[in-house]
C-alpha positions as CSV (number, residue, x, y, z in Angstrom):
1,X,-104.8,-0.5,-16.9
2,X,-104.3,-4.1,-16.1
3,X,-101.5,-2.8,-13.4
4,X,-103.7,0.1,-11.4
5,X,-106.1,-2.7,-11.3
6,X,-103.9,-4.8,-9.3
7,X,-102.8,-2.1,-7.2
8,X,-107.0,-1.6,-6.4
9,X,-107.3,-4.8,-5.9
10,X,-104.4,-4.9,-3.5
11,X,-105.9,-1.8,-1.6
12,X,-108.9,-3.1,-1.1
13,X,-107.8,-6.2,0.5
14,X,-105.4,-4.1,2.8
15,X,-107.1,-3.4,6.6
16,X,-103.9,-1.2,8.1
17,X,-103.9,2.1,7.1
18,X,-100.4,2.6,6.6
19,X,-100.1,0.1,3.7
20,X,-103.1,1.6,2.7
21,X,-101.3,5.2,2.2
22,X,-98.2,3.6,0.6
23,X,-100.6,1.0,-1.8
24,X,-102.4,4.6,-2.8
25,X,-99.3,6.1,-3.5
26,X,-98.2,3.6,-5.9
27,X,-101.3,3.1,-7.6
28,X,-101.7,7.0,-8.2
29,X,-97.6,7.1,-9.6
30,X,-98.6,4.5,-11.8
31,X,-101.4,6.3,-13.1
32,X,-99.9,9.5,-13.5
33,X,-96.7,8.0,-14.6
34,X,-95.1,10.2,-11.9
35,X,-91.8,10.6,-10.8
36,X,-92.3,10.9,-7.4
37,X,-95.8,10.3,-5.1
38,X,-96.2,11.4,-1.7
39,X,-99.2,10.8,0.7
40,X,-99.2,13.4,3.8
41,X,-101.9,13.0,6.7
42,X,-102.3,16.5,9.5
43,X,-101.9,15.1,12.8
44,X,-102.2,17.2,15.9
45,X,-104.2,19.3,18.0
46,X,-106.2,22.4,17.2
47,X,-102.9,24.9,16.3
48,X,-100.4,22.6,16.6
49,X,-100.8,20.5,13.7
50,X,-98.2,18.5,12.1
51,X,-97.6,16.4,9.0
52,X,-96.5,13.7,8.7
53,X,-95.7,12.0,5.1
54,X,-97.2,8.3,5.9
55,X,-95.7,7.2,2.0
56,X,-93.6,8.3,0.0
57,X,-93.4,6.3,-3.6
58,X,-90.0,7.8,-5.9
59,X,-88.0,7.0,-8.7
60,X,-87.8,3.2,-9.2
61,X,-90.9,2.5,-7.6
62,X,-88.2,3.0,-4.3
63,X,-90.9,3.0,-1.1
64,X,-91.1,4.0,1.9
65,X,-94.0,4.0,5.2
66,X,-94.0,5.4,7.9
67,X,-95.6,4.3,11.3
68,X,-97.0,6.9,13.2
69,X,-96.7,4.7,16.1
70,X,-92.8,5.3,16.1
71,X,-93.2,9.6,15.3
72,X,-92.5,12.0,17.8
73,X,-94.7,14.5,16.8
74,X,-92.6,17.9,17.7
75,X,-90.4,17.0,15.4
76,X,-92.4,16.5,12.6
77,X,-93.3,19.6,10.4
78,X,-96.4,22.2,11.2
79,X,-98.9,23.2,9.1
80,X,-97.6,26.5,7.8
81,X,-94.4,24.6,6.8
82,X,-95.7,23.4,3.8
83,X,-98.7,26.1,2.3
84,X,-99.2,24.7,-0.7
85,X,-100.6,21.3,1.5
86,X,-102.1,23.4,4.0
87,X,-103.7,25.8,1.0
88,X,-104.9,22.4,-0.6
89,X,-106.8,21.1,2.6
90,X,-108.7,24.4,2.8
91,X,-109.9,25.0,-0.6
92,X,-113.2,24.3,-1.4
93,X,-111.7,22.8,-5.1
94,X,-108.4,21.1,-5.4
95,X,-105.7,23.7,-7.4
96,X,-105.1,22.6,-11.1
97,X,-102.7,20.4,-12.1
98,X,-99.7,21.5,-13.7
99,X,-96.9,19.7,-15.6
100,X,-94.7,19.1,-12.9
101,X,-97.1,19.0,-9.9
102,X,-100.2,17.5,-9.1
103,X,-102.0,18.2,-5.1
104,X,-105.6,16.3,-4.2
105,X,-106.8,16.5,-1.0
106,X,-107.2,12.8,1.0
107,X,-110.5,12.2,2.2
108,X,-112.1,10.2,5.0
109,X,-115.3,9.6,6.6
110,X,-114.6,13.0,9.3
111,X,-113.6,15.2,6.2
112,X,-110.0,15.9,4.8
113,X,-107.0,13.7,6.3
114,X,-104.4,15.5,4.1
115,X,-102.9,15.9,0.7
116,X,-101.5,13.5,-1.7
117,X,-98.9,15.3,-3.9
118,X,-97.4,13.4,-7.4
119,X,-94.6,15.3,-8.9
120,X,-94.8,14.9,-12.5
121,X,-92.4,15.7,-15.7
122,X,-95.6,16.3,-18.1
123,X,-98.8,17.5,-17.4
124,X,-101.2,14.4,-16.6
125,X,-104.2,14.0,-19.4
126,X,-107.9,14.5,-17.7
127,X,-108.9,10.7,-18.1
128,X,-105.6,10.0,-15.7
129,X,-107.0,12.9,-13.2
130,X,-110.3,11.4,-13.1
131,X,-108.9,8.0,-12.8
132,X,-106.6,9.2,-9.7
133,X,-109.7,11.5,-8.2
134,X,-112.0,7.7,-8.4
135,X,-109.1,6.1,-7.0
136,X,-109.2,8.3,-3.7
137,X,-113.0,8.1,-3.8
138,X,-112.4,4.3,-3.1
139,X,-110.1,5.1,-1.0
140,X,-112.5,7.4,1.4
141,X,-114.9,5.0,1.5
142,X,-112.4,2.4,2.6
143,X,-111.6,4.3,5.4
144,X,-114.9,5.1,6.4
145,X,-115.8,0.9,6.3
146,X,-112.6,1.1,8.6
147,X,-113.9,3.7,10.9
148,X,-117.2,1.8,11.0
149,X,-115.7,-1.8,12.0
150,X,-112.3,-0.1,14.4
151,X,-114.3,2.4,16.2
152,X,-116.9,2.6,19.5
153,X,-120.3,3.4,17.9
154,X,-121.4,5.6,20.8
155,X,-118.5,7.4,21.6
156,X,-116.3,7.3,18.4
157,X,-112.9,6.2,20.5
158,X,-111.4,2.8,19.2
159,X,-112.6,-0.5,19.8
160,X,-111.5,-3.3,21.7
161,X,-111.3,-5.3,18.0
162,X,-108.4,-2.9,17.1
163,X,-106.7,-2.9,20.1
164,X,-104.5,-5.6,19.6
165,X,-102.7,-4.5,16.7
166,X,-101.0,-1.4,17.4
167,X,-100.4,-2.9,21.1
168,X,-97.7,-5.4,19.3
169,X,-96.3,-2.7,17.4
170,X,-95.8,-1.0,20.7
171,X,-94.2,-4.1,22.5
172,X,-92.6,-5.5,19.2
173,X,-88.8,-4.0,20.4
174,X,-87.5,-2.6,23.6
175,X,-87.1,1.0,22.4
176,X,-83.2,1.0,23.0
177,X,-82.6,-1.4,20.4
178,X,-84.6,0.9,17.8
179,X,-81.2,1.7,16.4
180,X,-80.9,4.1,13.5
181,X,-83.9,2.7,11.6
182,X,-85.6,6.5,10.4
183,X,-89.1,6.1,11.7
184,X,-88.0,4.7,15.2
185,X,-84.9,7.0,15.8
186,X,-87.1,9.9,17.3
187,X,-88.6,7.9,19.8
188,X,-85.5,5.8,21.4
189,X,-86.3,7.5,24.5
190,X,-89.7,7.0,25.0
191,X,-91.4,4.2,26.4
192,X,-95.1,3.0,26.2
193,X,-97.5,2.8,29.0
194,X,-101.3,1.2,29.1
195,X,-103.8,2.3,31.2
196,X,-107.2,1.5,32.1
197,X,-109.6,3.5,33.3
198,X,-112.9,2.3,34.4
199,X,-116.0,4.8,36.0
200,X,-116.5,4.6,39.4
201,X,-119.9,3.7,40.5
202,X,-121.4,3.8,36.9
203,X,-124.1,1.5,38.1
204,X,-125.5,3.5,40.1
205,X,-125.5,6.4,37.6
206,X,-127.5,3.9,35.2
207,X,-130.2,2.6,38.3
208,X,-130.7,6.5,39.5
209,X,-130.9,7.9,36.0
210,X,-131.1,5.2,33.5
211,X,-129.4,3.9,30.6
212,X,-130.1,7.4,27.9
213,X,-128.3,9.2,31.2
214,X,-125.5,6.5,31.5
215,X,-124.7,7.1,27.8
216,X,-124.2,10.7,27.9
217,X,-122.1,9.9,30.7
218,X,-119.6,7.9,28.3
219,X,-120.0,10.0,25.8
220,X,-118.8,13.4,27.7
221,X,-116.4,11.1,29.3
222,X,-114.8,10.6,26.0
223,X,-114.5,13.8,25.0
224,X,-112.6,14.5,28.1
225,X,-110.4,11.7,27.1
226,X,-110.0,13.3,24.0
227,X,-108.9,16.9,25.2
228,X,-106.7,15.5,27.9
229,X,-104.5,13.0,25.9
230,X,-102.5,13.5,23.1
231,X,-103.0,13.3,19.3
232,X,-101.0,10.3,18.8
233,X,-102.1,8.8,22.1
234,X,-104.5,5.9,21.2
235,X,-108.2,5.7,23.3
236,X,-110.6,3.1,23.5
237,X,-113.6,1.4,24.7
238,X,-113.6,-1.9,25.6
239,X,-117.0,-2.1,26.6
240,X,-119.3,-1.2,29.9
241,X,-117.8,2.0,31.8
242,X,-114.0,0.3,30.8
243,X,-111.6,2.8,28.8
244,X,-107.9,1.6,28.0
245,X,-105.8,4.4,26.8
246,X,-102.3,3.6,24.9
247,X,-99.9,6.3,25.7
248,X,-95.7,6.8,25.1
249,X,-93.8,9.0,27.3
250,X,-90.3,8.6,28.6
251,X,-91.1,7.2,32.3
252,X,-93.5,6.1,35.3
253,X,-93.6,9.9,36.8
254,X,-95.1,11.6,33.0
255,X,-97.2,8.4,32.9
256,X,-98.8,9.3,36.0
257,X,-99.3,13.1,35.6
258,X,-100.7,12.5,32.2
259,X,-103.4,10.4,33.6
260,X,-103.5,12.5,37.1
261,X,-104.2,15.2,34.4
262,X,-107.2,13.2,33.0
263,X,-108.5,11.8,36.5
264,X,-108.4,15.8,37.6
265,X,-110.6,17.0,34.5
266,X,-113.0,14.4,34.9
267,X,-113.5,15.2,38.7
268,X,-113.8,19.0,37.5
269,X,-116.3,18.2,35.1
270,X,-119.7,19.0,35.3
271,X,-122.4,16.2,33.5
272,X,-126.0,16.7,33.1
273,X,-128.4,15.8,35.4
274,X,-125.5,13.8,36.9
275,X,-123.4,16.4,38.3
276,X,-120.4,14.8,38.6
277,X,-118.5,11.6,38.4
278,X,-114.5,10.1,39.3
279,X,-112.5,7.6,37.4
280,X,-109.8,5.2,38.8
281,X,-106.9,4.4,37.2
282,X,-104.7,1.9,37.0
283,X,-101.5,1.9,34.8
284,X,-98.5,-0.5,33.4
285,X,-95.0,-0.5,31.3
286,X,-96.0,-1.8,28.2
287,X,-92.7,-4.8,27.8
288,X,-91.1,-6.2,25.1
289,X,-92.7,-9.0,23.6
290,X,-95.9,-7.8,26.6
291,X,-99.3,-9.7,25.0
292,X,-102.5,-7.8,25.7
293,X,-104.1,-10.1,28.1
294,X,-100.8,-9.7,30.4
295,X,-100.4,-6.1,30.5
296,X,-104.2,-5.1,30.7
297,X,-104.3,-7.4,33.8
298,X,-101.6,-6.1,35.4
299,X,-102.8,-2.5,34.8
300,X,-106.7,-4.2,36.0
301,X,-105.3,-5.6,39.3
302,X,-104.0,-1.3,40.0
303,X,-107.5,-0.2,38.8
304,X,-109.0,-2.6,41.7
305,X,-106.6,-1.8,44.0
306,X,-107.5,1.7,43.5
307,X,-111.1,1.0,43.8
308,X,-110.7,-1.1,47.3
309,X,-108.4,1.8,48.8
310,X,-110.6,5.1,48.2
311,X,-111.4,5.1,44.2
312,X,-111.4,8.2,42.1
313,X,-106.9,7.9,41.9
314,X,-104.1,6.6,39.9
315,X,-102.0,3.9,40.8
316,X,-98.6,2.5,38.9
317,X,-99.2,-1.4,38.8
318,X,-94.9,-1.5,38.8
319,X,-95.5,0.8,42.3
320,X,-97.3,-1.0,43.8
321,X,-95.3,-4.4,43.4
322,X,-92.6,-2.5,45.1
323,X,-94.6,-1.2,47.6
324,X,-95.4,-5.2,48.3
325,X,-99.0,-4.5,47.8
326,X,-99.2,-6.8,44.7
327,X,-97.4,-9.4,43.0
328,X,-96.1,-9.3,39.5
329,X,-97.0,-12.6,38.2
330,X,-100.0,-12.7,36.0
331,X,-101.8,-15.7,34.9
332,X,-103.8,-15.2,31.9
333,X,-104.0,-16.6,28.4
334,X,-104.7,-15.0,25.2
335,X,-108.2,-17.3,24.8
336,X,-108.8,-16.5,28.4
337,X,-108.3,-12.5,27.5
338,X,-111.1,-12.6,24.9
């Protein structure tokens, strides 16, 4: 026991959810004295759901992890692909254990993330099952502490807190040098792109119909945010009427009709009491070794340019310097960012 102790310990301590799969999946081989572990998450939209192995823990404790920053998402496997995962999610009880395989559902604070699969050559004893079963109870409520500190209380979107993070993970390598590395070969012709999207006069929505009003405002607003981008997109609040959404797409032109798309569904939406409200939008190439404070300013200074030439639109911060109508040197610090 002294050994899945150290692995709990280890998970525990571990805040990125990644090495939290792969930390899982060894604790539960060791457990189950398994041949081979596997911890699968469903990522996706409503029918087009994918999964995506996030560990994998064989023979030899051999591991691997996958980023989901780095997956391109059509190429990953649907849901009917694998029915003996998909059959596991939906049952109200997990299926029994047999001697060579083992299928629990992975649980999080919104309900059922995926499976976690051990491949076994004898049939696991109940005290190991109950063991692995507390194990993804910790788990759960892991995640849920994770959701809790990473995530917007009144809208649910990411937080500003966890933004930095996946940003250098995005701006770690300029994608052409991914090379042949398995969980960044999908995605050597994609690109990254940050944009910010802040609510045009939201101050007067809060002085003509107060603050309760104001809130429903953000909180419809990210739903729309949700609809309109992508599953592995990643959305966020950093406070106020400000949204920041991190997006990957091959080039300036999908990076604009992805957030035309978004500016269009908010104009078409209808709020309560309010009616209806616009969003500007101002966008930048996420570079290699980019830091947060530089690229959110650069996509800020197309935001007010939007806003002093007609609001509700999207402008291309790298457009824009062509154009002549801005300059691409930006003066900020981290300490001056935050």
């Amino acid at each position: 026991m002294s050994g899945l102790i150290e692995q709990l310990t280890q998970l525990t301590a571990l805040r990125n959810r990644e090495e939290m799969d792969l930390c899982l999946a060894q604790a539960i081989r060791l457990r189950l004295a398994a041949d081979e572990v596997r911890v699968a998450r469903l990522l996706g939209d409503p029918g087009d759901e994918r999964w995506l192995v996030g560990a994998q823990v064989g023979p030899a404790e051999e591991a691997t992890c996958a980023d989901p920053s780095w997956v391109e998402l059509r190429d990953l496997p649907t849901l009917d692909d694998q029915p003996t995962w998909r059959d596991c999610m939906r049952a109200a009880e997990p299926p029994p254990a047999t001697a060579s395989l083992t299928l629990l559902p992975l649980r999080g604070s919104a309900g059922v993330l995926g499976v976690v699969e051990a491949r076994t050559s004898a049939l696991p004893d109940d005290t190991a099952l109950a063991d692995v079963r507390g194990l993804l109870d910790i788990y759960r409520n892991l995640v849920s502490l994770l959701d809790y500190t990473e995530c917007d209380t009144l809208t649910g979107l990411l937080n500003r807190k966890s933004f930095d993070d996946t940003f250098y993970r995005a701006s770690a390598l300029p994608l052409s040098q991914m090379g042949d590395e398995p969980e960044r070969r999908l995605v050597r012709e994609q690109r990254y792109w940050l944009g910010v999207i802040d609510i045009d006069h939201f101050k007067q929505v809060n002085d003509q119909h107060g603050h309760l009003i104001g809130d429903e405002v953000l909180l419809l607003l990210s739903r729309v945010m949700r609809q309109s981008f992508r599953a592995l997109d990643k959305l966020y609040r950093f406070g106020g009427e400000e949204f920041v959404v991190l997006l990957r797409c091959p080039g300036e032109e999908e990076a604009m009709a992805a957030l035309q798309r978004f500016r269009a569904q908010v104009e078409g939406f209808v709020f309560p009491r309010v009616q209806h409200v616009t969003v500007s939008v101002g966008y930048t190439d996420v570079r290699s070794g980019d830091t947060p404070p530089a690229a959110v300013e650069r996509a800020d200074m197309a935001v007010y340019y939007a806003k002093r030439h007609g609001r509700n639109q999207v402008r291309s911060h790298a457009a824009l310097v062509r154009e002549g109508e801005l300059s691409d040197l930006v003066q900020t610090s981290d300490v001056e960012f935050f």
